[in-house]
N, C-alpha and C positions, 0 to 999 in steps of 0.2 A: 704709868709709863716711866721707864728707867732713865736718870742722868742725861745717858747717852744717845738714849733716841731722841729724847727733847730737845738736846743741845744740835742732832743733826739736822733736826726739824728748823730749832730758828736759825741755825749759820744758811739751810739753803734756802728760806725765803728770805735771810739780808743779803744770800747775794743776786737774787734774783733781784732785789730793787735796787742795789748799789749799782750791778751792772746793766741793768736795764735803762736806769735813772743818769749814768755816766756817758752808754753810749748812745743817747738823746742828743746830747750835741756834736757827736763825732763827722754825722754827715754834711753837716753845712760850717767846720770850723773856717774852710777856705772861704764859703759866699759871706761869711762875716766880718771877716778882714776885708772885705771887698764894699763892706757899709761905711769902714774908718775915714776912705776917702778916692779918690780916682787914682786908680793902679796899673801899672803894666800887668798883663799874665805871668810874665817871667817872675816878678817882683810878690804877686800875690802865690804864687808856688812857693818858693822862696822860704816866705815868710809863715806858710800852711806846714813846712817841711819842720820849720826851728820850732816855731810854737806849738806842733803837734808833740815832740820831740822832747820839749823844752822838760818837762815837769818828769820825765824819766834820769835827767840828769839825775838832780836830787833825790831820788826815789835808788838809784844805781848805791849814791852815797849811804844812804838812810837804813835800808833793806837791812843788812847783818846787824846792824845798831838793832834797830828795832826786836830784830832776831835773837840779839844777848840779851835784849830787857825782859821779853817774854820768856826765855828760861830760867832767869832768877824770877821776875814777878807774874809770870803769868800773861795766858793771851788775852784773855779778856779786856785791861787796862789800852793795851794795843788798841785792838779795834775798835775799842769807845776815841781815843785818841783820832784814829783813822776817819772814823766815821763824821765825827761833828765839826775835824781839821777841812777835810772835804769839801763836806756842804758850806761852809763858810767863805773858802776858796772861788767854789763856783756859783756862789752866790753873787760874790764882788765882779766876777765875770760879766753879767751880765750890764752892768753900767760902767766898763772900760769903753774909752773914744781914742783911743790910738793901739798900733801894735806893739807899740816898748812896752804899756803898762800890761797890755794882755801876755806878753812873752814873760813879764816879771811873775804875773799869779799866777801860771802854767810852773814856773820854779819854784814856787811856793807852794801850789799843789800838789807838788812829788816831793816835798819833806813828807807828810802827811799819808800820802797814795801807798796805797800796799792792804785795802782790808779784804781782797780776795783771796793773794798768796798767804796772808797770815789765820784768814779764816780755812784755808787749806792745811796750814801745817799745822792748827789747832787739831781739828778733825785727824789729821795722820796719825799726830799723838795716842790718838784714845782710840787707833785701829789697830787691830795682826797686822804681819807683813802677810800672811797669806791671802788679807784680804782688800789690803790695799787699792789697788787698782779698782774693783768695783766699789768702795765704798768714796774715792775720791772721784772716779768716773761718775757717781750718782750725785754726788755733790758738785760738778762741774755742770751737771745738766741746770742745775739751779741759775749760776750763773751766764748761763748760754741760753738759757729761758728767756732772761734780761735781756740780753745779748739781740735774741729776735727778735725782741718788740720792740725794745728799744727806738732802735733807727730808724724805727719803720714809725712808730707816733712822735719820734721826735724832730723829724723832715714835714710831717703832716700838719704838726704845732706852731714849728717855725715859719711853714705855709700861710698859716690860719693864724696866729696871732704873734708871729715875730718874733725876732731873735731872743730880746730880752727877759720876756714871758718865762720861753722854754729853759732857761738858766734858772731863772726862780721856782717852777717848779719840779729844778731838776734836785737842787739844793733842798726843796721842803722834803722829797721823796731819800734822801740820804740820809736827814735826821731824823726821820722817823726810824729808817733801819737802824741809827745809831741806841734812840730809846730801848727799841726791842732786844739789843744786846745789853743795857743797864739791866733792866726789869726781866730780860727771860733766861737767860744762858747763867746757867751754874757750875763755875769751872771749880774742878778739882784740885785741890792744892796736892802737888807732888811733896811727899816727904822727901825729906834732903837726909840721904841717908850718911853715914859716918866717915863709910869707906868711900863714898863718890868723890873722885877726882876732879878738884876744879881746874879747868882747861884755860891756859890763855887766847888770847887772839889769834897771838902770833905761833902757838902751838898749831889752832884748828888751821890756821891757813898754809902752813908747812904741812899737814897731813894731806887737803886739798889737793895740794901741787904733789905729792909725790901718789896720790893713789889715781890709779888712771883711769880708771872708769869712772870714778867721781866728777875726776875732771873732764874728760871727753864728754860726758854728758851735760855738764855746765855750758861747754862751747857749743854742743849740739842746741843748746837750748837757746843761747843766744841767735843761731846762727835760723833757730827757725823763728825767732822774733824780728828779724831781718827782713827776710822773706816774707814775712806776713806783716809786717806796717809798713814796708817801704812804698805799699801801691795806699793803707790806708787815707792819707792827707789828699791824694790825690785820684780817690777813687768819684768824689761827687763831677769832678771837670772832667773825667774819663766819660761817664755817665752824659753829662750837657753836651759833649761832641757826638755822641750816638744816638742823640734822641731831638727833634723839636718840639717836645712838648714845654708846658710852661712850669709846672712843678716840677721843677729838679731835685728839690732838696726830700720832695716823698719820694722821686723815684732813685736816688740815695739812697735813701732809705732803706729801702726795699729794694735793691743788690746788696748792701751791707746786711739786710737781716740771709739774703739768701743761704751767707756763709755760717750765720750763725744757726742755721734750720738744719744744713747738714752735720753740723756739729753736736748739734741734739738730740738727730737721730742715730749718733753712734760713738757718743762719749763712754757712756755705759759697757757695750756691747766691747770696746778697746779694754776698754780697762778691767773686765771679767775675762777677755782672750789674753789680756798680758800675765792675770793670775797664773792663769791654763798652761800656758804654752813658753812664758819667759819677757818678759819688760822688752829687753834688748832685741827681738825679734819682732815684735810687735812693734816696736822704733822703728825699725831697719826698714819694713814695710812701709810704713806712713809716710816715709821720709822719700820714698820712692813715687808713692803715688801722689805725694803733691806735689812732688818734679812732672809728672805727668798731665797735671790739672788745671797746673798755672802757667804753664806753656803757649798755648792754645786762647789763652786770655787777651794776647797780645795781636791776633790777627780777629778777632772777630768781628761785623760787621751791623749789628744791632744790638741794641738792649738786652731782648731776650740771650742772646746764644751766651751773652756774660753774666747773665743772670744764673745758669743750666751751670756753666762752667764755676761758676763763685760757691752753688752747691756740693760740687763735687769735690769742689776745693774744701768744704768746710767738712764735709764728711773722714777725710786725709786728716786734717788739724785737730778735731774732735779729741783724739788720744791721745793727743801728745804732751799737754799738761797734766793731766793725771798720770799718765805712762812716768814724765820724768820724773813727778814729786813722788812717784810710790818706789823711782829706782834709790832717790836719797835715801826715806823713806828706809828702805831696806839696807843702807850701809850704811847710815848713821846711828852711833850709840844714842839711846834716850836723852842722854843729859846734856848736848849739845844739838840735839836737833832742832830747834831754833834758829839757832845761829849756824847751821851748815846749810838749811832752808833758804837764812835770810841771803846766805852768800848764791845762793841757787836762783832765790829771786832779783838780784842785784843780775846776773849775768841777763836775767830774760829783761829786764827795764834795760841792760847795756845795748841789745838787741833792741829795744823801740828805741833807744838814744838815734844810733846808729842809722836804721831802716829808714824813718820819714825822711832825717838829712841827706844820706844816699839815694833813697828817692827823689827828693827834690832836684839833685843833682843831675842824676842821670835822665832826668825828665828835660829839664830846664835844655842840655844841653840835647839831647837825641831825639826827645818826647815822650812821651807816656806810655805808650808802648811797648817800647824799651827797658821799660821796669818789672816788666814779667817777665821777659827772657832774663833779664841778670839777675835778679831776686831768685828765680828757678833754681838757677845753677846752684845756689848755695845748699838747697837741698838735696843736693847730689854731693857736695862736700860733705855735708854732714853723716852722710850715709857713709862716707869712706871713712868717718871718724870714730864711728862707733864702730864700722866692720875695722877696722885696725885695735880697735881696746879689746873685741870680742875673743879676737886671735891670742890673747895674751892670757899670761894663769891665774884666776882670782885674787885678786887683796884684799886684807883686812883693814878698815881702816882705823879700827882698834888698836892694831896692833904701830902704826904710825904715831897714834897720839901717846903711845905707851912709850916711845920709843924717844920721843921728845921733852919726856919729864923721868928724869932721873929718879924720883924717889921711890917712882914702881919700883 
């Protein structure tokens, strides 16, 4: 077996257990805060919104950092970094007794958070552009793997043996993926060759801001991270209003896996149509039909019909991480790819900053509801932002970074 299959082999069983092992505690973050002490709803919203939130700040900050150190040193050091920073995180989690100290290691955990994107833009590296899209759509399934079982045994756990538990062995399931990146994954050392240009900061981010498609798609990427975590903090109390049964946190669960099942069965299938046919079209689509998906989430009147619709919804989202990391991907020089990733991944963590606090809000004040109609809209934004970049005539964005150092 070559390098490269081996290396794609274990990046997607870690992140089948990173994200599997992460989104174990997603469905019951709110009924947890709700053990710290006797709360209004408003206040345990609230507080579901900031601490869901919380750890994407620093993860927003961190992302292009992280991004520069993997193109001088490699990704590997990255995701050992990631991986054992993580589990140590949500380790501590599980024996916090207020919500300041939980909101404080939720900000702790996003220095740290990022071994999915960075396990993505390892893999990009060592792909064609032509093949992009399917190679990081197969490697997305890995993490969306996670993704469904996740919530769904980790609302079943929290059920069955409590909150605490599920934190501990959410954390042992992270260091073990961290092991398997020490002991399995052999990254290649890039030669650094003579002529290679070294790019400042402040170069790659003037090139960002003037290339438009680069940029349009950072904002789209945000703007579909909005849209999709703004309902997450508050999808388990969406769930306890539609149901009297006693297990809330399985049947959490299991609406959050529903979205992850349609995402599964057509991450792959996106991301070999966006090869086909064009990234940008393939966007344009997706961005359409989850305006169409999440809509209808807001009137429904049982369990089931949101379960049906979270599906559908997940099937729309499926392409849309692979779609935007194979459009960088394709306009980034080699030797900054990292860091025009990590900037890629910073807008999508700006996008979960954003989403839970917006959520909470427009919850708090209208209700819950009301967070699928206004979260919708934005995917209908997004869609005007890429057909406005699309209208326009290709850049280089070569020629941007050339253009900002004189001694080309």
């Amino acid at each position: 077996m070559d390098v490269h299959k081996r290396n794609f082999i274990i990046i997607w069983i870690c992140n089948f257990l990173v994200a599997g092992t992460v989104t174990m505690i997603m469905p019951f973050l709110s009924l947890y805060i709700e053990t710290f002490g006797s709360y209004s709803p408003a206040y345990v919203q609230r507080w579901a919104g900031l601490i869901f939130g919380a750890s994407f700040v620093t993860a927003f900050i961190m992302s292009p950092i992280w991004g520069r150190i993997a193109d001088k040193y490699g990704f590997k050091p990255i995701l050992l970094i990631n991986g054992f920073g993580i589990a140590t995180t949500i380790f501590l989690m599980g024996f916090v007794q207020s919500v300041e100290t939980f909101f404080l290691l939720r900000l702790l955990n996003g220095v740290v958070t990022g071994f999915i994107p960075t396990s993505l833009a390892f893999i990009s590296t060592q792909t064609t552009k032509e093949n992009a899209g399917k190679m990081l759509g197969t490697l997305q399934m890995g993490s969306v793997t996670g993704m469904l079982f996740g919530p769904l045994f980790g609302g079943l756990m929290a059920d069955t043996f409590g909150f605490q538990y599920t934190f501990i062995i959410t954390s042992i399931s992270i260091v073990m993926a961290a092991f398997i990146i020490l002991f399995g994954l052999r990254e290649q050392v890039r030669e650094k060759s003579k002529k290679l240009v070294n790019y400042s900061r402040k170069m790659i981010l003037s090139g960002l801001l003037r290339h438009r498609l680069m940029l349009n798609v950072m904002i789209v990427t945000a703007l579909i991270q909005i849209g999709n975590f703004s309902i997450q903090p508050l999808l388990s109390l969406y769930v306890a209003d539609l149901t009297a049964a006693k297990d809330v946190a399985f049947l959490a669960g299991l609406t959050f896996s529903a979205t992850g099942f349609g995402n599964l069965l057509f991450a792959r299938i996106w991301g070999r149509l966006g090869d086909d046919i064009g990234y940008e079209k393939v966007l344009s689509i997706l961005l359409l039909l989850s305006f169409v998906f999440i809509i209808p989430q807001a009137f429904v009147t049982a369990l089931w019909q949101l379960i049906i619709l979270r599906l559908l919804f997940g099937i729309a989202l499926g392409g849309m991480i692979p779609i935007t990391t194979a459009l960088v991907r394709r306009e980034a020089p080699i030797q900054v790819q990292g860091e025009v990733m990590g900037y890629n991944t910073s807008f999508r963590f700006l996008g979960n900053i954003i989403g839970p606090m917006f959520g909470g809000i427009v919850s708090g004040f209208i209700g819950i509801p009301a967070v699928f109609l206004v979260t919708g809209v934005l995917f209908l934004v997004g869609f005007v932002f890429l057909y406005l970049a699309r209208r326009k005539p290709d850049q280089n964005f070569e020629d941007f970074l050339a253009s900002e150092n004189p001694s080309q």
